[in-house]
Backbone as numpy.savetxt, mean C-alpha at the origin, in Angstrom:
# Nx Ny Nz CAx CAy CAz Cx Cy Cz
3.79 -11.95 18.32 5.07 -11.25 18.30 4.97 -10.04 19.23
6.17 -9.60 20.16 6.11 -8.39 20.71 6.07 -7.55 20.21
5.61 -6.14 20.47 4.60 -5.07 19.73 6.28 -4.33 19.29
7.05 -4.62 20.19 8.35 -3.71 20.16 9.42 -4.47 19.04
9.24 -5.60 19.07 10.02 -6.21 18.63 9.56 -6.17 16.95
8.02 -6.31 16.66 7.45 -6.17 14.92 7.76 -4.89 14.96
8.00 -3.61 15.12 8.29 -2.53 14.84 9.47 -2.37 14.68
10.85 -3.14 15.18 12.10 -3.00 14.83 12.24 -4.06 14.04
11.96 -4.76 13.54 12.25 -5.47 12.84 11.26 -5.81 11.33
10.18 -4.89 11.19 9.33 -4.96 9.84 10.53 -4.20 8.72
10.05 -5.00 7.96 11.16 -3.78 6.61 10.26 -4.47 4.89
10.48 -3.95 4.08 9.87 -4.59 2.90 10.42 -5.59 2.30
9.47 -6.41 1.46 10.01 -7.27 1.67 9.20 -7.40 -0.12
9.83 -7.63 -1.44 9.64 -7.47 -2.57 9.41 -8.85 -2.96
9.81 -9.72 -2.21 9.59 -11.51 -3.12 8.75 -12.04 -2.36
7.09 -11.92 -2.77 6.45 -12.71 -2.01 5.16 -13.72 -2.77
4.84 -14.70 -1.69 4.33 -15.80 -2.78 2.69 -16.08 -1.59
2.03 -17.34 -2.53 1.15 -17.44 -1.56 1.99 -18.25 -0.33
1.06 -18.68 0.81 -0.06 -18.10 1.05 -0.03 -16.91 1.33
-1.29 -16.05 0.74 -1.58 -15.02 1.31 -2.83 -15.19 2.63
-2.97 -13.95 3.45 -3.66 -13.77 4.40 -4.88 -13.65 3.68
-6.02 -14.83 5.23 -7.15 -15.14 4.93 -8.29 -14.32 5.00
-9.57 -14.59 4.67 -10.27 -13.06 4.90 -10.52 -12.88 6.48
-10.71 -13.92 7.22 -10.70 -13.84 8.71 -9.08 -13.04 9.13
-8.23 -12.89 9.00 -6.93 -12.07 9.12 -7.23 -10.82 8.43
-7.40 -10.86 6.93 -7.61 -9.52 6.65 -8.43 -8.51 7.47
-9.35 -9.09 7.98 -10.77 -8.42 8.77 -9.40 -7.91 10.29
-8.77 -8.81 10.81 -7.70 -7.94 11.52 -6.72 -6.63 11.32
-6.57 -7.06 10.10 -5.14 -6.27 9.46 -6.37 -5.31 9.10
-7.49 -5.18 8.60 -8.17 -3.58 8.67 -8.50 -3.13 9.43
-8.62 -3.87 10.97 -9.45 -3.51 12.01 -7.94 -2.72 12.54
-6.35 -2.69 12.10 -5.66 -2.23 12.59 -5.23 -0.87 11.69
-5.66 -1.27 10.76 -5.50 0.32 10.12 -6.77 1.03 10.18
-7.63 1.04 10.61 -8.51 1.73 11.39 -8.33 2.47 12.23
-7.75 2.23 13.10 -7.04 2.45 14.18 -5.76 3.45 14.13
-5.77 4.39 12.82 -4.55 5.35 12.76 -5.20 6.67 13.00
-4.23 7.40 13.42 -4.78 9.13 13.64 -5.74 9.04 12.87
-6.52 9.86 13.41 -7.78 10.69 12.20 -8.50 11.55 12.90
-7.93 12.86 12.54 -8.54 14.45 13.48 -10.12 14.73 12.54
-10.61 14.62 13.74 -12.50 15.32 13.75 -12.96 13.26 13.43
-12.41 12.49 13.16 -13.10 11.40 13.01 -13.72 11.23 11.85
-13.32 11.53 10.54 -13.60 12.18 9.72 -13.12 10.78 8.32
-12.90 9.45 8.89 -12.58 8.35 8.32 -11.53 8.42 7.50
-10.56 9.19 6.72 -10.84 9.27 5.32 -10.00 7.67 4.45
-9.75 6.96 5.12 -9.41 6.46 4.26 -10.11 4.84 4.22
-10.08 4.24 2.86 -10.62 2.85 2.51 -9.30 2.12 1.27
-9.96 1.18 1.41 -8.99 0.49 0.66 -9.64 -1.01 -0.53
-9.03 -1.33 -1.29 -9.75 -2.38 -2.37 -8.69 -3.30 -2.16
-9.36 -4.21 -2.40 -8.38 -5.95 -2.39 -8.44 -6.49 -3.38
-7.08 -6.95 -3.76 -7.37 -7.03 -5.32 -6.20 -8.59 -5.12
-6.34 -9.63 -5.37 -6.14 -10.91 -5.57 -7.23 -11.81 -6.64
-6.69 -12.86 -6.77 -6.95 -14.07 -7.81 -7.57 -13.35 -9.46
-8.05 -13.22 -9.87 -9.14 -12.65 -10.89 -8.88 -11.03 -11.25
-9.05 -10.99 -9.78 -9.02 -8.90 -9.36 -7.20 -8.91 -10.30
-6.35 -9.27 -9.73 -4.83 -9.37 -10.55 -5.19 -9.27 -12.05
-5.68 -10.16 -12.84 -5.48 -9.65 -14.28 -6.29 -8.58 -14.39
-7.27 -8.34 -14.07 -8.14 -7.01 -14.70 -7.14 -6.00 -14.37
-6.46 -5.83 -13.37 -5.31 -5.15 -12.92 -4.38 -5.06 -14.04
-4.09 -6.35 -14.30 -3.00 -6.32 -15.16 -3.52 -5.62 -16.52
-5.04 -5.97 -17.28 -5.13 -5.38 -18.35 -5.02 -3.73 -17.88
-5.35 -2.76 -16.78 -5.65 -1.45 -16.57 -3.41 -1.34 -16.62
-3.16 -1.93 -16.19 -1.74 -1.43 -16.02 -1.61 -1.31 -17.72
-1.98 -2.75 -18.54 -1.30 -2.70 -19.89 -1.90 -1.52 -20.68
-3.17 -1.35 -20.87 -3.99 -0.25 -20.88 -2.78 1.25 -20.86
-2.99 1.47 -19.45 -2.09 3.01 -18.83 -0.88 2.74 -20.11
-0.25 1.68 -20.27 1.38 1.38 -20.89 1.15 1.91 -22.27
0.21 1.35 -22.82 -0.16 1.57 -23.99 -0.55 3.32 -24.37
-0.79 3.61 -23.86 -1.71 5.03 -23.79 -0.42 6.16 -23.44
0.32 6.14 -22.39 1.13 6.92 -21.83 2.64 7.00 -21.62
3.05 5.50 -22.14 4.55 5.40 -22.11 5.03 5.86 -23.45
6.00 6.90 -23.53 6.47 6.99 -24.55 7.48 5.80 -24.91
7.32 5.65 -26.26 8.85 4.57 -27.21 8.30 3.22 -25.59
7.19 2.59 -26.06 6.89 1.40 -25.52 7.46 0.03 -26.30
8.36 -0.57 -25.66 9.15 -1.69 -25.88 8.05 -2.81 -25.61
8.08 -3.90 -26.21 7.36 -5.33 -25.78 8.09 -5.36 -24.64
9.21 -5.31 -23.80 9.95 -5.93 -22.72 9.24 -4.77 -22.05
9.04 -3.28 -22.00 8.36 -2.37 -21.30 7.07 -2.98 -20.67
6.72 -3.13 -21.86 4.64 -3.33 -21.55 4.76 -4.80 -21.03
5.43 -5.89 -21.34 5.63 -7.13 -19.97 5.56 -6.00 -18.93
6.60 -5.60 -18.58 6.70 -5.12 -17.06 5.61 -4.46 -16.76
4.92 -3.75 -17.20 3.50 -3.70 -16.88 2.78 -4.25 -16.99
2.42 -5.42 -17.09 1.45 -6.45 -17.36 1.18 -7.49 -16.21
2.90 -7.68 -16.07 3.25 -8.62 -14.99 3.15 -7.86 -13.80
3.26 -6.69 -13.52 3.00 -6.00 -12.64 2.58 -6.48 -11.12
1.42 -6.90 -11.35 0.17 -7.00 -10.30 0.37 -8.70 -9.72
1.15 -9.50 -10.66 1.14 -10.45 -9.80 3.04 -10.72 -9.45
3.31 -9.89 -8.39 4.44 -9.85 -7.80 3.79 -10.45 -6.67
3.10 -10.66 -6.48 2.14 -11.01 -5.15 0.95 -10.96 -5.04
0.36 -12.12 -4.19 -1.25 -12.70 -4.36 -1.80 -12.04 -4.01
-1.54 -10.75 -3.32 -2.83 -9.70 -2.82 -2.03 -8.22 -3.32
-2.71 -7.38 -3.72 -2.56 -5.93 -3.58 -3.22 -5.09 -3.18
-3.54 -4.41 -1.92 -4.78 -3.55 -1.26 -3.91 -2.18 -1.65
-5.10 -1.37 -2.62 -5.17 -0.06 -3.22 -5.58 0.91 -1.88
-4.37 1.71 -1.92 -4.93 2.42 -0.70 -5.56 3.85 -1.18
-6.68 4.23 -0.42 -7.48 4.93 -1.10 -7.66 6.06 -0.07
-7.60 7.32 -0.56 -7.86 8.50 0.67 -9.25 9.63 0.07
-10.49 9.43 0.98 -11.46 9.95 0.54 -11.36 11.73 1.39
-10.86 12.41 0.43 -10.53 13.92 0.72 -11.67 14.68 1.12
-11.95 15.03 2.40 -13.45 15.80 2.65 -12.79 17.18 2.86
-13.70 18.12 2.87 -13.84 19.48 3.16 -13.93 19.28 4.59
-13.20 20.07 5.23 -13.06 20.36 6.79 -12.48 21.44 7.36
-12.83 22.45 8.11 -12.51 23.75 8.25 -11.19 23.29 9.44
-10.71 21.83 10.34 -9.81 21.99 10.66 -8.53 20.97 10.02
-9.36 20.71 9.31 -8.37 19.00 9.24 -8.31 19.15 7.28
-6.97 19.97 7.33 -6.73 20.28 5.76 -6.44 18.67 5.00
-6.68 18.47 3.67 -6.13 17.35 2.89 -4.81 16.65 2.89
-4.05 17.35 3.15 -2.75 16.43 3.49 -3.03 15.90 5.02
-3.12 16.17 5.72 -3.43 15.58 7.27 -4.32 14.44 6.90
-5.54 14.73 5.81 -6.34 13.21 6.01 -6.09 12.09 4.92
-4.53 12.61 4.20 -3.62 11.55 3.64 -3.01 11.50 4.14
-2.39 11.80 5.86 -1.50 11.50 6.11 -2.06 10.39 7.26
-3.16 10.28 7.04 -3.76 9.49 8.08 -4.30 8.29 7.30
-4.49 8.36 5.94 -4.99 7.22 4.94 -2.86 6.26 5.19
-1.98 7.34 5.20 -0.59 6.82 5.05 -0.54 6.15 6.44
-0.59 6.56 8.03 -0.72 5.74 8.89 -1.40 4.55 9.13
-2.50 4.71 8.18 -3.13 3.21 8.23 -2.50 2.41 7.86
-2.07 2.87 6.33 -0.70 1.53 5.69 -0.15 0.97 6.30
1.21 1.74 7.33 1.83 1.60 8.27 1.38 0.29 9.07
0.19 0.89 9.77 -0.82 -0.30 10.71 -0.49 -1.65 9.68
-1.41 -1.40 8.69 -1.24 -2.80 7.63 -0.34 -3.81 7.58
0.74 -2.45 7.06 2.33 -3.79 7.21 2.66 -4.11 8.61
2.34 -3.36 9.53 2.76 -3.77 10.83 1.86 -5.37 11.53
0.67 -4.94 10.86 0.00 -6.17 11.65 0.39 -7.38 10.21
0.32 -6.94 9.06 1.22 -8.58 8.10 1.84 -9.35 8.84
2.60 -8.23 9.47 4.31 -8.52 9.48 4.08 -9.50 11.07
3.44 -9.03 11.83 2.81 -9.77 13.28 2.17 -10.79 12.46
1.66 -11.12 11.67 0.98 -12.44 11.47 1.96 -13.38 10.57
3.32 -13.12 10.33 4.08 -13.81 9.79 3.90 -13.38 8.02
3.18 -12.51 7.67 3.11 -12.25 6.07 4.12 -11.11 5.80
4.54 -10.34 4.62 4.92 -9.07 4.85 4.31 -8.62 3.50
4.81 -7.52 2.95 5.03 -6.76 1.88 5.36 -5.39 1.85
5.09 -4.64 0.73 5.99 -3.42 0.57 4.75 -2.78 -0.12
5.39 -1.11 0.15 4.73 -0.03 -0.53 5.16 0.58 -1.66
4.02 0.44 -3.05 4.68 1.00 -4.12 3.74 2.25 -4.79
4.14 3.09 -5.21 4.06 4.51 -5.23 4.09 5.07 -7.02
4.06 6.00 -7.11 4.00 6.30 -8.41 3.32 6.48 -10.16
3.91 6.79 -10.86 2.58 7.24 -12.13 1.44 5.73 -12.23
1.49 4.48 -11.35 0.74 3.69 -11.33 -0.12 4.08 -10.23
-0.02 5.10 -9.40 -1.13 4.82 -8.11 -1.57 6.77 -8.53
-0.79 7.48 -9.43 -1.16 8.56 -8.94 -1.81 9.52 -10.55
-2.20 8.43 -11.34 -2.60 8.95 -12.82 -4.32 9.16 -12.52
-5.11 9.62 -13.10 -6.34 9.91 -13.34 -6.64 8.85 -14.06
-6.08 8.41 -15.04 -7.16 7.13 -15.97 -7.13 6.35 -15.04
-6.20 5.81 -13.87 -6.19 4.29 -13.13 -6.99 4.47 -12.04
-7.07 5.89 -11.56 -7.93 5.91 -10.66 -9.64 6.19 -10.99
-9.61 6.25 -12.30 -11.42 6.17 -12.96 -11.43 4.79 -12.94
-10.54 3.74 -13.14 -11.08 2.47 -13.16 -11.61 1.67 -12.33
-10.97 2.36 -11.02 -11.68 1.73 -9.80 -12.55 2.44 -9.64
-13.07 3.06 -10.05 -14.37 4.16 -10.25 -14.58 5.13 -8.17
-13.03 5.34 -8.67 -12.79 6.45 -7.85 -13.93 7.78 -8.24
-13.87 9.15 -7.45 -14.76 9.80 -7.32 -13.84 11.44 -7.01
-14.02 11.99 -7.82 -12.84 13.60 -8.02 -12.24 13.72 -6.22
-12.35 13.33 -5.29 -12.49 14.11 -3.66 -11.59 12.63 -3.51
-11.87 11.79 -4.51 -11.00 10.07 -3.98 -9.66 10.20 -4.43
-8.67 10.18 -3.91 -7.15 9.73 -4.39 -6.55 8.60 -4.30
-5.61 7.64 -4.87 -4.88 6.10 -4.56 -3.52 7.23 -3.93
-3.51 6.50 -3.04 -2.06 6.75 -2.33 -0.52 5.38 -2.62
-1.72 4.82 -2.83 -0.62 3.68 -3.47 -0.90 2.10 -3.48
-0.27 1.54 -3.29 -0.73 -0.11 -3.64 0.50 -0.69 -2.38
-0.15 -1.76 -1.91 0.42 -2.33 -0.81 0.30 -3.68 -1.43
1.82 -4.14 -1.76 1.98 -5.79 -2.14 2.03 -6.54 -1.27
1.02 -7.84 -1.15 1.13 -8.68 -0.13 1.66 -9.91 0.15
1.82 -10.92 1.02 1.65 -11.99 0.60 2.89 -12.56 1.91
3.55 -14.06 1.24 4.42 -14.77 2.55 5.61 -14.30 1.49
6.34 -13.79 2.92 7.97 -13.64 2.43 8.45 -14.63 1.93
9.48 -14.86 0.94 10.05 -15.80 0.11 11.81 -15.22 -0.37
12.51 -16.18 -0.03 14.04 -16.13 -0.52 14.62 -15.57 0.96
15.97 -15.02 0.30 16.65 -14.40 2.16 15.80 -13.07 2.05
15.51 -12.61 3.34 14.93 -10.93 3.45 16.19 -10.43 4.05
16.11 -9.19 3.14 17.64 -8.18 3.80 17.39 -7.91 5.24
18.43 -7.66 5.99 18.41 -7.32 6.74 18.83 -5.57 7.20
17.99 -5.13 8.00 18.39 -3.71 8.16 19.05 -3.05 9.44
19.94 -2.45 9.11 20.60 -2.18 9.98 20.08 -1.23 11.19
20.62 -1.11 12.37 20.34 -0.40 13.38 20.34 0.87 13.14
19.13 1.78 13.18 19.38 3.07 13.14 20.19 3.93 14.30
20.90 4.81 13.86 21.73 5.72 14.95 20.60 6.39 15.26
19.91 6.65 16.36 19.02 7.83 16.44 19.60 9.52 16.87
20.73 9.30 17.16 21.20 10.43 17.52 21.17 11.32 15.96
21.21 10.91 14.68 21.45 11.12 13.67 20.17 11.81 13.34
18.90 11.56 13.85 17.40 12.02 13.15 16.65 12.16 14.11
17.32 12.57 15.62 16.60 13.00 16.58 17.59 14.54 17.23
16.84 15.52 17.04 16.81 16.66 17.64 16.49 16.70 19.32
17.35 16.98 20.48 16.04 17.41 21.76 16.39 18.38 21.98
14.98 18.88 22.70 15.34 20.74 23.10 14.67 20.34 24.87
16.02 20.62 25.49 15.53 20.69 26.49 15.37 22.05 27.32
């Protein structure tokens, strides 16, 4: 696919099924989020793959968190956390390892664990796969991140659902850029 053309046209994509991407592809799709900013060279970010098996242990840590932290937990609640993890055959946990650096403060080397994502869905989306980024008291609690036996300096930035698009994908409209572009000439 043209480099111009997967960039206007990637968008998320929430219904996805197998096949998912092989480990010979995955080894691409990391070799491209590698490849995002990162001031002083300073790596910070890694990521976990979590498909076939990896999904339920997932699913028990989601039912787990439900149990523990949702207030007035419904049986129809704790499904939705359960089922969670298999919306799709792969989920790569994105992970940002926070170092001490006298130029390159902590948000800069999550904002560079966040450009890798980017890379991620961009190269899916070039290999014909897609998925979406999901965020929240599932990627950003302390008990879920001891389970992957994260490390105090380690943060989840979030979970990237994978897999082959399935049903119609919305379509998105043309951005105005005049609308979110400033020039100073």
């Amino acid at each position: 696919m043209d480099a111009i053309k997967n960039l206007l046209t990637r968008n998320a994509s929430s219904k996805l099924t197998m096949p998912m991407p092989s480990s010979e592809q995955m080894q691409i799709v990391y070799q491209a989020a590698l490849r995002s900013p990162d001031h002083a060279w300073l790596r910070p970010s890694s990521f976990i793959e979590v498909s076939g098996k990896g999904l339920e242990k997932l699913s028990k840590i989601y039912e787990k968190y439900a149990r523990e932290n949702v207030p007035d937990l419904t049986d129809e609640k704790l499904a939705k956390y359960r089922e969670a993890p298999f919306r799709a055959p792969m989920i790569i946990v994105l992970v940002c390892n926070v170092q001490e650096h006298p130029k390159v403060p902590p948000i800069e080397q999550k904002l560079s664990t966040a450009t890798a994502a980017q890379n991620i869905l961009l190269a899916l989306h070039a290999m014909g796969f897609a998925g979406y980024w999901r965020t929240g008291k599932l990627a950003f609690h302390g008990d879920i991140e001891s389970h992957f036996g994260l490390e105090k300096h380690q943060a989840i930035l979030g979970y990237l659902y994978v897999g082959t698009p399935t049903g119609k994908q919305k379509t998105i409209p043309t951005m105005q850029v005049e609308e979110y572009v400033e020039i100073w000439n």
